[in-house]
Backbone bond lengths (Angstrom), bond angles and torsions (degrees), N, CA, C in turn:
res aa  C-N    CA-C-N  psi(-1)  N-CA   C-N-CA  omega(-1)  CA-C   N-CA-C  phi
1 X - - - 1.446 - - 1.530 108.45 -
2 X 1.280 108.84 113.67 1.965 107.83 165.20 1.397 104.82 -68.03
3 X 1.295 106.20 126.41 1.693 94.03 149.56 1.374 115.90 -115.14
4 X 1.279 124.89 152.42 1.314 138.52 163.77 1.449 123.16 -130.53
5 X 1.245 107.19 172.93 1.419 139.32 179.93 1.751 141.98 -84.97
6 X 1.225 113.97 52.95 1.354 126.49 -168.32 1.058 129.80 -21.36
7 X 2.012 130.93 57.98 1.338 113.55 -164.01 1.246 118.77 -71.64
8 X 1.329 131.84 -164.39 1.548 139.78 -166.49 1.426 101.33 -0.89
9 X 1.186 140.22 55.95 1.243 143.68 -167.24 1.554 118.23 -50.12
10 X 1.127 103.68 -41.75 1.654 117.78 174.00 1.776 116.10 63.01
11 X 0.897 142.68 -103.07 1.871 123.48 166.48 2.082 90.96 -115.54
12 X 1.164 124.87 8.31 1.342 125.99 167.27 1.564 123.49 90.53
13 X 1.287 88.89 54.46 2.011 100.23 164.87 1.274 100.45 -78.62
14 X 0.995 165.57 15.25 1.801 134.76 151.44 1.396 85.00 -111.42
15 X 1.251 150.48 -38.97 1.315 141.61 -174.18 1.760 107.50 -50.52
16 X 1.468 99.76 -50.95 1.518 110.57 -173.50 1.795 100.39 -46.44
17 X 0.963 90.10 -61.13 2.342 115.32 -167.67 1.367 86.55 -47.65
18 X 1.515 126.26 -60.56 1.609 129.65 -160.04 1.750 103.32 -60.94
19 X 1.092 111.26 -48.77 1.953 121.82 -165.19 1.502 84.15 -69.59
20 X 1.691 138.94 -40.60 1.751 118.93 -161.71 1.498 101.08 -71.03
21 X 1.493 103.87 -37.03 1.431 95.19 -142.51 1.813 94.80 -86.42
22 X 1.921 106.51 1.85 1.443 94.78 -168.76 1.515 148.36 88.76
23 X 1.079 124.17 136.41 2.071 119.01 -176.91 1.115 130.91 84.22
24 X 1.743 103.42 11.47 1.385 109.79 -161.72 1.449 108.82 -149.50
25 X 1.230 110.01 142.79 1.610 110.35 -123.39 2.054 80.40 -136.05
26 X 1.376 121.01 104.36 1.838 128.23 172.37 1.937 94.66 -76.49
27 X 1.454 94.74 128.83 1.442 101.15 163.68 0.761 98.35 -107.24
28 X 1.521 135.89 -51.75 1.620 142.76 -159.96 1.382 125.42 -124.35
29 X 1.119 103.44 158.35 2.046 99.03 173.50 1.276 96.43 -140.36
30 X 1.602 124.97 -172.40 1.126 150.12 -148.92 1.402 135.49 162.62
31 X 1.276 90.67 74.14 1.331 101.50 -166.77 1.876 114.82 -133.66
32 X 1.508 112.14 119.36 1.627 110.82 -178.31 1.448 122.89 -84.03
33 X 1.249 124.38 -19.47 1.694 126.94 168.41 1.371 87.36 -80.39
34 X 2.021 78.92 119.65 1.665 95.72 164.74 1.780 115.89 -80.72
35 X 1.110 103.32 3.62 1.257 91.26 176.95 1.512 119.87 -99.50
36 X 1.271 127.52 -16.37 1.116 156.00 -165.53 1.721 99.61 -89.99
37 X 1.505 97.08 -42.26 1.985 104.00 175.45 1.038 95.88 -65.39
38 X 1.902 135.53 -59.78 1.043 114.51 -178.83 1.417 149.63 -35.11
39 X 1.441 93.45 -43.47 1.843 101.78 176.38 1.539 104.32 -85.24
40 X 1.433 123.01 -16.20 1.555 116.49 175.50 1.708 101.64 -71.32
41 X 1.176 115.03 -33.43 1.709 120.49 -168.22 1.819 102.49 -81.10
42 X 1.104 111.31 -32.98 1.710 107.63 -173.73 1.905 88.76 -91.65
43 X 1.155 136.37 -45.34 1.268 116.92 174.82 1.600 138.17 -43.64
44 X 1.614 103.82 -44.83 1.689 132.40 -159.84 1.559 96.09 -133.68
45 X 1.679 94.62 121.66 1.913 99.05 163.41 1.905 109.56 -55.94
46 X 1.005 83.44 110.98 1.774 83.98 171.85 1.496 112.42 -111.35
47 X 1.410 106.07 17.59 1.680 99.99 -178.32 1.551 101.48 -72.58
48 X 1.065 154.42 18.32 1.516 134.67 -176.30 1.475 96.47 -149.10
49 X 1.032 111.34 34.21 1.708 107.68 -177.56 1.510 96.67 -135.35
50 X 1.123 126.06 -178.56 1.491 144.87 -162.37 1.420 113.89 -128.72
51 X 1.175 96.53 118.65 1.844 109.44 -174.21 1.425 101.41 -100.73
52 X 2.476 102.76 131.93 1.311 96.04 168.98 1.456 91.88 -121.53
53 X 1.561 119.34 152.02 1.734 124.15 -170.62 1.429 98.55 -86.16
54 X 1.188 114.41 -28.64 1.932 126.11 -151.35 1.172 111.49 -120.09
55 X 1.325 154.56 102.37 1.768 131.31 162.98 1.499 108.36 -28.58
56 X 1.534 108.22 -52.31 1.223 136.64 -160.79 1.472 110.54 -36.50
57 X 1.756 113.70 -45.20 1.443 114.05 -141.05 1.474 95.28 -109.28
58 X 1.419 126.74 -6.39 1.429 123.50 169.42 1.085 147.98 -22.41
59 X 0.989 146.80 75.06 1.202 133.93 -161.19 1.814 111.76 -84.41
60 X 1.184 114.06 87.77 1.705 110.01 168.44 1.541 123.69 -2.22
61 X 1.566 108.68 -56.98 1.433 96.48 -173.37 1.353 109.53 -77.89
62 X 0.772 132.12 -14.07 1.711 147.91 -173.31 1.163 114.88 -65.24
63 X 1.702 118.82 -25.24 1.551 140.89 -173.51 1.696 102.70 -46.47
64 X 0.907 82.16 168.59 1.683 93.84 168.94 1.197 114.14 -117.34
65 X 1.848 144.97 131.68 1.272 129.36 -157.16 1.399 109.66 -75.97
66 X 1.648 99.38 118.27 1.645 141.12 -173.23 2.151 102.02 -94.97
67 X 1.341 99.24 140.97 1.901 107.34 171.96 1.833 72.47 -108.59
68 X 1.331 129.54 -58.34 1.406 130.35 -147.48 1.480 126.02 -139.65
69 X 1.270 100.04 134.45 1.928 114.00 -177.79 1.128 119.73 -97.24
70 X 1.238 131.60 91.09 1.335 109.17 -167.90 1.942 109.05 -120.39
71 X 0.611 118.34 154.99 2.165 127.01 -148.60 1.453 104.38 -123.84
72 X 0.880 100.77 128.40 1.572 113.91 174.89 1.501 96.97 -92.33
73 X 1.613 121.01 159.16 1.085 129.31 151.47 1.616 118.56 -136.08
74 X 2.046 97.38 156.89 1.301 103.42 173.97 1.196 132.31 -47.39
């Protein structure tokens, strides 16, 4: 199982692509539009995963063990 790290997650287009195709396992997201968390949180169980509000405020070691990063864009 890969797991990765949902940056700018946005309501979860690479999450969506990652769960069809399978083997790959979201610990975390990261995402600052609260509105955008909203529909990512009513879409995807996120109770056992790790919420970041900020790219900004990350601290690397703090991560949760990640195979993959993968970034949404505007």
């Amino acid at each position: 199982m890969i797991r990765y790290l949902d940056m700018f997650a946005g309501i979860g287009g690479f999450r969506s692509g990652l769960e069809r195709v399978g083997g790959f396992e979201c610990v975390g997201y990261c995402e600052i539009d609260k509105f955008a968390k909203q529909a990512y949180e009513a879409l995807y169980d996120t109770s056992k995963e790790e919420y970041f509000d900020d790219a900004r405020k990350i601290i690397p070691e703090g991560l949760p063990d990640i195979d993959l990063i993968c970034g949404g864009f505007p």
